[in-house]
C-alpha positions as YAML, in Angstrom:
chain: A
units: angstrom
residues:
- id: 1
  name: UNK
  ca: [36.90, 64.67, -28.14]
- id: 2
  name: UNK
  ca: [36.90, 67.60, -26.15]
- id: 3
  name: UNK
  ca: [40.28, 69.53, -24.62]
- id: 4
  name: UNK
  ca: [40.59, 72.16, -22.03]
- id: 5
  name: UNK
  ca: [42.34, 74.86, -23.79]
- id: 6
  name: UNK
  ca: [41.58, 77.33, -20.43]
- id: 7
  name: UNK
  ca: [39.25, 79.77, -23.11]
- id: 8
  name: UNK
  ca: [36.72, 77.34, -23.81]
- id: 9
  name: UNK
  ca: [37.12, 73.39, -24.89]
- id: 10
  name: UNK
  ca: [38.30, 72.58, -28.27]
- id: 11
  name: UNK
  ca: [36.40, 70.63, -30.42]
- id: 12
  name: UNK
  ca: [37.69, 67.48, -32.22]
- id: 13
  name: UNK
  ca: [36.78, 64.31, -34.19]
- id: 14
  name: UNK
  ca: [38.47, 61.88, -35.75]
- id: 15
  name: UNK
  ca: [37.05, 59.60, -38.22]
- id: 16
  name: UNK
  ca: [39.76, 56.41, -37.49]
- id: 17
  name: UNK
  ca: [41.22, 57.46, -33.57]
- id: 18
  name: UNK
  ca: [44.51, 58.42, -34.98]
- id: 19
  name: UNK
  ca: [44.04, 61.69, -37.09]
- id: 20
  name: UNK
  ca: [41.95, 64.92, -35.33]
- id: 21
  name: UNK
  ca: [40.84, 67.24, -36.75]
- id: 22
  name: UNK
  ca: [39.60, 70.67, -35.10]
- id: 23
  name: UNK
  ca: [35.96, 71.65, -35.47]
- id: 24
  name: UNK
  ca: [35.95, 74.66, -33.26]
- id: 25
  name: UNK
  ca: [35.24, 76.06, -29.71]
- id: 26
  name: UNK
  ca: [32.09, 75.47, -27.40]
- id: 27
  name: UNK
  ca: [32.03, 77.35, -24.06]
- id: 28
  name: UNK
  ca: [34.22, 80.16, -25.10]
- id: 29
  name: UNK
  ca: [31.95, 83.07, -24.56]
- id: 30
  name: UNK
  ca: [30.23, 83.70, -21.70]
- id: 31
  name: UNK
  ca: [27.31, 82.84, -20.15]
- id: 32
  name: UNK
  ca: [24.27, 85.18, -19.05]
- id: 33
  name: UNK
  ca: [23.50, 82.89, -16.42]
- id: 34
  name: UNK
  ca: [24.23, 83.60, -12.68]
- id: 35
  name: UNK
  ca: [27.79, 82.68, -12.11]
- id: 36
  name: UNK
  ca: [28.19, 81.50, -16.01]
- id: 37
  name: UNK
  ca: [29.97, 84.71, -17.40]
- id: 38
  name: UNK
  ca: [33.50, 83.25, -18.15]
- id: 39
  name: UNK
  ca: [34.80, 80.15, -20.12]
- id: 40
  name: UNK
  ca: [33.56, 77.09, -19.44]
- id: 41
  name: UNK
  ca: [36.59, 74.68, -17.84]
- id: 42
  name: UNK
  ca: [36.96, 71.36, -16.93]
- id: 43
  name: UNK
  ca: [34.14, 69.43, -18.78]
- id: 44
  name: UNK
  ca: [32.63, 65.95, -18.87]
- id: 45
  name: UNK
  ca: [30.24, 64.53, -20.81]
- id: 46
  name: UNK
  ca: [26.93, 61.92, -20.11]
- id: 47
  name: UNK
  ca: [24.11, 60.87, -22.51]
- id: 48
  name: UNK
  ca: [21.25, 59.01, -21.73]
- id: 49
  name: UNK
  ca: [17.96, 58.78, -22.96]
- id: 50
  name: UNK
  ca: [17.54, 62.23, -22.50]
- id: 51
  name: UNK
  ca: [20.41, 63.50, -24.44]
- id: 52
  name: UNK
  ca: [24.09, 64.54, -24.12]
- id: 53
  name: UNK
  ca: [24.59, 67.01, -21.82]
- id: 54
  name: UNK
  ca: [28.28, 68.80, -20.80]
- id: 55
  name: UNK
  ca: [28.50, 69.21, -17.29]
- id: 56
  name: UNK
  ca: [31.21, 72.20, -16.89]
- id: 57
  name: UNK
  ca: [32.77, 74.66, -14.32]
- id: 58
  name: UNK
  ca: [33.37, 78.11, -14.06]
- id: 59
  name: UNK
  ca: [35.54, 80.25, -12.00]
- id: 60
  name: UNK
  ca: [33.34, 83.38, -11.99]
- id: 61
  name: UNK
  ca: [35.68, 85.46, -9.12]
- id: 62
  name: UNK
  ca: [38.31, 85.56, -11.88]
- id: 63
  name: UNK
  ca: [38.96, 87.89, -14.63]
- id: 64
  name: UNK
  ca: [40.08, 86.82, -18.37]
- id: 65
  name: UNK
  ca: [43.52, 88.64, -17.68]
- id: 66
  name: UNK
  ca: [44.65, 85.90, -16.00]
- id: 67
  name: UNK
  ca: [45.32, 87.72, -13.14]
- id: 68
  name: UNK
  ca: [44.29, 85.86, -9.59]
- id: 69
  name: UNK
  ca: [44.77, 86.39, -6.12]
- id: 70
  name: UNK
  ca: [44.44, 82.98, -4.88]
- id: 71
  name: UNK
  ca: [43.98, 83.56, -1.00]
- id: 72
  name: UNK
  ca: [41.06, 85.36, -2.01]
- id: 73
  name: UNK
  ca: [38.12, 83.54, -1.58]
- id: 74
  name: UNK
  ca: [36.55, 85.00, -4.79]
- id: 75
  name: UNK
  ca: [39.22, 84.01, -7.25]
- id: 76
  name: UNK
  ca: [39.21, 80.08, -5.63]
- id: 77
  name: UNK
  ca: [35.36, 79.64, -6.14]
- id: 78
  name: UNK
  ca: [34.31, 77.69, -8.51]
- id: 79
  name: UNK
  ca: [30.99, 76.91, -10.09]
- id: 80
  name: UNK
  ca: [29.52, 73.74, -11.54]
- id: 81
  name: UNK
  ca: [26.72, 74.43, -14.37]
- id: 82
  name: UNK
  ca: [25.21, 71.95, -17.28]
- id: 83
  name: UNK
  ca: [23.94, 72.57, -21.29]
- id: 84
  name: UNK
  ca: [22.72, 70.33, -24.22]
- id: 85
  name: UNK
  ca: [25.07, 69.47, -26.31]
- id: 86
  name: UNK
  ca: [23.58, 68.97, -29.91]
- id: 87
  name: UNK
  ca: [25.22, 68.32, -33.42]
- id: 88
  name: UNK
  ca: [24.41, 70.72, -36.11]
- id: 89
  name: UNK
  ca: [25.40, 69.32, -39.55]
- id: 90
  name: UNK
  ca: [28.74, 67.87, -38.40]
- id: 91
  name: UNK
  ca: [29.40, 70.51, -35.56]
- id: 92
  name: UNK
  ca: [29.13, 69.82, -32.12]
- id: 93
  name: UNK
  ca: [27.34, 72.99, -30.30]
- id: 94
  name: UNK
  ca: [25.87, 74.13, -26.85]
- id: 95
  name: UNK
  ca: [23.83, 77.07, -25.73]
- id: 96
  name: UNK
  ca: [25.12, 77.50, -22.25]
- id: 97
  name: UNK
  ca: [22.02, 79.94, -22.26]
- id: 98
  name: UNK
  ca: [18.99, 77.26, -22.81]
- id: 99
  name: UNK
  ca: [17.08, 77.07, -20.04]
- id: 100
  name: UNK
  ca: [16.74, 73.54, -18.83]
- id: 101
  name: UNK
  ca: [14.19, 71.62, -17.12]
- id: 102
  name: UNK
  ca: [15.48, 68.95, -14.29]
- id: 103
  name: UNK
  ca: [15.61, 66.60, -14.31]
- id: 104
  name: UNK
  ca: [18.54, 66.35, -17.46]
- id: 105
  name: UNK
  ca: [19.18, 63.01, -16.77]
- id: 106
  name: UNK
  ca: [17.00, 60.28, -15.36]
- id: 107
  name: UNK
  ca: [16.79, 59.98, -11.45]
- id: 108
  name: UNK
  ca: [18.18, 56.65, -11.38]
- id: 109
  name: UNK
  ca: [21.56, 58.13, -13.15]
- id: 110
  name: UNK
  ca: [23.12, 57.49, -17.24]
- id: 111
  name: UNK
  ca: [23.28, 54.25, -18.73]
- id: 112
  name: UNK
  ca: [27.15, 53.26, -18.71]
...
């Protein structure tokens, strides 16, 4: 399970649904890519054959103080941007930074 925690999205599993336990943060350091240089906010989640991917957004007008001047057109943007997601022994992980090539998932859209 993932959770919004505004600096990144928390990390969970749970082996039975009822107990979670915390395996860390993904998307909590910035990005190098164009618009990508804050947390990563608001995320889903699709797999298909061609992997699990987190589809996130970014508000890159604001600043990590908090601070935001919303009738400023800067501070309302927001961005949308996609990485792998991949487990590594049993943590889930992302490099916002891997460069991708389209398509990430298959033109006729994910398997539900």
């Amino acid at each position: 399970m993932l959770v919004d925690e505004w600096h990144g999205l928390r990390v969970l599993r749970s082996p039975d649904l009822e107990i979670w336990e915390p395996q860390g943060l993904i998307l909590d350091r910035p990005g190098k890519g164009t618009d990508d240089g804050t947390y990563g906010l608001h995320a889903d989640v699709v797999t298909s054959e061609l992997g699990a991917y987190i589809f996130y957004f970014t508000h890159p007008g604001r600043s990590d103080d908090g601070a935001a001047d919303d009738s400023d057109y800067h501070h309302r943007r927001s961005s949308i941007h996609v990485a792998r997601l991949r487990v590594s022994g049993d943590t889930l992980v992302c490099d916002r930074d891997e460069a991708l090539e389209a398509p990430v998932l298959p033109l006729e859209g994910p398997n539900r």
